[in-house]
C-alpha positions as CSV (number, residue, x, y, z in Angstrom):
1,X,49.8,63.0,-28.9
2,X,46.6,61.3,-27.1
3,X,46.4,61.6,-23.5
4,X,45.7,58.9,-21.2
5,X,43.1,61.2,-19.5
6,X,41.2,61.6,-23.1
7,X,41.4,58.0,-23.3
8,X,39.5,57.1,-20.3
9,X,37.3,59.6,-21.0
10,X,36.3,58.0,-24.1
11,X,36.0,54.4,-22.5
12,X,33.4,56.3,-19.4
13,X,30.3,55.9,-21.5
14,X,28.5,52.9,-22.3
15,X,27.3,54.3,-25.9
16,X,31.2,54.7,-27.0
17,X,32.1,51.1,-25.6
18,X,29.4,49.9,-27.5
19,X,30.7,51.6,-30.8
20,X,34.0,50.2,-30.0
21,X,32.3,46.2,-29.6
22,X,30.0,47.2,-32.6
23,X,33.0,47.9,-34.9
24,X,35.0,44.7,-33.8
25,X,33.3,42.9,-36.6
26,X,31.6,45.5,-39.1
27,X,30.9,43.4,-41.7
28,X,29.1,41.6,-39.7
29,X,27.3,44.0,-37.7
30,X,27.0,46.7,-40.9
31,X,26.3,43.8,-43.6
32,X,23.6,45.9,-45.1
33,X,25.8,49.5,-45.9
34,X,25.6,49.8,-49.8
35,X,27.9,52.8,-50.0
36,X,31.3,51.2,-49.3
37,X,32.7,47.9,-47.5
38,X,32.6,48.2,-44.0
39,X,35.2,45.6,-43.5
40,X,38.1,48.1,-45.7
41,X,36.7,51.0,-45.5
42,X,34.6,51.6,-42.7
43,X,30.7,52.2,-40.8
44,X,28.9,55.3,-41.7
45,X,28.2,57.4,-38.6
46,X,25.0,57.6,-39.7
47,X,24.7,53.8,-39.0
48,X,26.1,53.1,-35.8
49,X,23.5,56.5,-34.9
50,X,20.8,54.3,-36.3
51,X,21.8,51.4,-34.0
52,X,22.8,52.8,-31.1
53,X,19.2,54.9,-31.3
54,X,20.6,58.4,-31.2
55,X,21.0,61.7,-33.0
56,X,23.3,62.0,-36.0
57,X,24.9,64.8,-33.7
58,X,25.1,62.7,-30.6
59,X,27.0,59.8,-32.4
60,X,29.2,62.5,-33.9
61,X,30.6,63.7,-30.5
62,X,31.0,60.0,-28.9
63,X,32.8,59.2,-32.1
64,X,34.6,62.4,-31.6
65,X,35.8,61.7,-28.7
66,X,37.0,58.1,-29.4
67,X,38.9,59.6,-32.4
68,X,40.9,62.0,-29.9
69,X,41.6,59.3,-27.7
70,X,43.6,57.5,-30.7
71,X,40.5,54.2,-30.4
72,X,38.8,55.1,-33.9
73,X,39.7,56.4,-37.5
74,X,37.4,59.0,-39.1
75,X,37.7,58.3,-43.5
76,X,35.8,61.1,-45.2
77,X,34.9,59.4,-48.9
78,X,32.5,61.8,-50.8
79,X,30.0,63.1,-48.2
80,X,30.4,60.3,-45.9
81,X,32.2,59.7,-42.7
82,X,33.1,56.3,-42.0
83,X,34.9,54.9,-38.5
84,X,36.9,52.6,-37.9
85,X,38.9,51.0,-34.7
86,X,42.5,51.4,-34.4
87,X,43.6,48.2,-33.0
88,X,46.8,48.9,-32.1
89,X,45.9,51.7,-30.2
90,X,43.6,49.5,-28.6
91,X,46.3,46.9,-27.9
92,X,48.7,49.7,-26.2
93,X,46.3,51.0,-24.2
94,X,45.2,47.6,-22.8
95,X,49.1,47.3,-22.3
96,X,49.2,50.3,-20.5
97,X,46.7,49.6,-18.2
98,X,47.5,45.9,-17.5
99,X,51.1,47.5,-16.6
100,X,49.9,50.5,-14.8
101,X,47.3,48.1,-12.5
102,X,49.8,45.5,-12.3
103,X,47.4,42.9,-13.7
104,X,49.0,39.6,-15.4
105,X,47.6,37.6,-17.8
106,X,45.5,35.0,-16.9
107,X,47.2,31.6,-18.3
C-alpha cells in the first residue's frame, strides 16, 4: 500500500515533477527512442537521465521513488527499463488532496 507520506515525498523535488510533466506526453517528448514506443510501452530511464541532465543513478532513485509512491510504472523489456505514469494514481491523489485541503473546483 503507498503512503501518503511517500507520495509527497516524491512530489518535493523539482527533477521528479518534471519527470512526471515530461511523461504526460512521451511520444512527444521521447519521439526519438528507437527501442520501443514510448506512447505503449514506455521512456527509457536512460532518456529522461539524458534530459533532465543527470546520472543514470540519479534518475534511477527519483524514479524510484515515484514508483513507491504509486505515480510511475517501471516495465523491464530486455535490458531496459521503461517508466511510465499511472494516471489514476495521479487522479486519486489529486482527489485526495483537493478533499483533504478542502479546495473546490474552480467552475
Amino acid at each position: 500500500m503507498t503512503s501518503r507520506t511517500d507520495q509527497i515525498k516524491a512530489l518535493a523535488s523539482e527533477n521528479r515533477m518534471q519527470i512526471l510533466r515530461l511523461l504526460m506526453a512521451p511520444g512527444t517528448e521521447f519521439s526519438h527512442q528507437e527501442s520501443a514506443d514510448p506512447e505503449t510501452v514506455g521512456v527509457c530511464m536512460n532518456l529522461i537521465a539524458e534530459r533532465l541532465g543527470v546520472s543514470q543513478p540519479t534518475v534511477s532513485r527519483h524514479i524510484e521513488l515515484l514508483r513507491r509512491a504509486g505515480f510511475l510504472t517501471v516495465r523491464k523489456q530486455q535490458k531496459w527499463s521503461y517508466c511510465a505514469r499511472d494516471e489514476d494514481a495521479l487522479r486519486e491523489y489529486h482527489g485526495w488532496l483537493a478533499g483533504s485541503l478542502g479546495i473546490e473546483e474552480a467552475s
